[in-house]
C-alpha positions as CSV (number, residue, x, y, z in Angstrom):
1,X,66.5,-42.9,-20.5
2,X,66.3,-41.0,-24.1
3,X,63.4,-39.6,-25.6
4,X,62.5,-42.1,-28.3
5,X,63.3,-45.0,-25.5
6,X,61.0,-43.2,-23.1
7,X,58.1,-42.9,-26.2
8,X,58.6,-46.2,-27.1
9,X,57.9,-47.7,-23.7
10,X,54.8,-45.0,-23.2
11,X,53.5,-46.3,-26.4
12,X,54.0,-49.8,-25.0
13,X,52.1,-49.2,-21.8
14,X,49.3,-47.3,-23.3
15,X,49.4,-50.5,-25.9
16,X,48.2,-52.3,-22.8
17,X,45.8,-50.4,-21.5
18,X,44.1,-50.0,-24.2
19,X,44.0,-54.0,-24.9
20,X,42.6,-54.3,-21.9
21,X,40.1,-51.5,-21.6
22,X,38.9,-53.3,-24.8
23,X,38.5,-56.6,-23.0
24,X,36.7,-55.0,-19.8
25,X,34.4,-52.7,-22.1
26,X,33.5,-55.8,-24.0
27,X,32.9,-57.7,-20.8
28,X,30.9,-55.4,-18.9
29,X,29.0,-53.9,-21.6
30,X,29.0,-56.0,-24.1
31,X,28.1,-59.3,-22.8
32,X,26.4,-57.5,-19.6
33,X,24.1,-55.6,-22.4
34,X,24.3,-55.4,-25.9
35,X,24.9,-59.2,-26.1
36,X,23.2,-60.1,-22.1
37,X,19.7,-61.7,-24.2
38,X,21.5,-64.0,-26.5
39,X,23.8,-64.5,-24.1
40,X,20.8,-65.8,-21.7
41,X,21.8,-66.3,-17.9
42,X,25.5,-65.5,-18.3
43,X,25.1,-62.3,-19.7
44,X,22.9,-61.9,-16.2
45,X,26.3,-63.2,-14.3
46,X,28.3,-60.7,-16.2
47,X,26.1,-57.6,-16.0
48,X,25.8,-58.4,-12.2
49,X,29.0,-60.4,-11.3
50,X,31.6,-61.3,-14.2
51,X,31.9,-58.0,-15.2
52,X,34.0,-57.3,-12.0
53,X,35.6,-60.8,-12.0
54,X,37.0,-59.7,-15.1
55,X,38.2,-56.5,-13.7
56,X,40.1,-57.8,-11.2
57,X,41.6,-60.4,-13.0
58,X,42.6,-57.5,-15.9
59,X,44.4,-55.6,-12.6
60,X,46.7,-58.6,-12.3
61,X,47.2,-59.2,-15.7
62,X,48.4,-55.1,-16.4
63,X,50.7,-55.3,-13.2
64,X,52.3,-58.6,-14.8
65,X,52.6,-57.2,-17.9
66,X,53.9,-53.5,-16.6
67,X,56.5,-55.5,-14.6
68,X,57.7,-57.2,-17.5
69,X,58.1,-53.9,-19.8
70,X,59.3,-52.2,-16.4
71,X,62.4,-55.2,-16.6
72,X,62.8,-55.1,-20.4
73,X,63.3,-51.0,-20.1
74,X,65.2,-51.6,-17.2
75,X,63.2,-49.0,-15.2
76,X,61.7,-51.6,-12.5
77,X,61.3,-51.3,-9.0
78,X,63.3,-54.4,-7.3
């Protein structure tokens, strides 16, 4: 793979991680804490439970997408 193919699918990937350290920050601390007392019992769920819910389910969604750039830059693992 060339350079600029390489950044470009490094740029990609840390695209998508940073999407969805946004949407686990904003699930475990912001509806856990800065928004748990509008929020009323869910933002208890999430500062105890969702929080980690949300984590997993992020997991799956990064290897789904990392699969799919892995296919498109032809660099997956069959």
């Amino acid at each position: 793979m060339d350079k600029a193919r390489l950044a470009e699918y490094w740029r990609r990937n840390v695209g998508i991680m940073r999407n969805l350290l946004v949407i686990w920050f904003l699930a475990s601390y912001g509806a856990g804490i800065l928004f748990a007392p509008g929020l009323g019992k869910i933002g208890f769920w999430f500062a105890q439970q969702g929080s980690i819910y949300v984590f997993v389910v992020l997991i799956w969604v990064y290897v789904a997408q990392m699969n799919k750039l892995d296919q498109e830059f032809e660099v997956a693992e069959d």
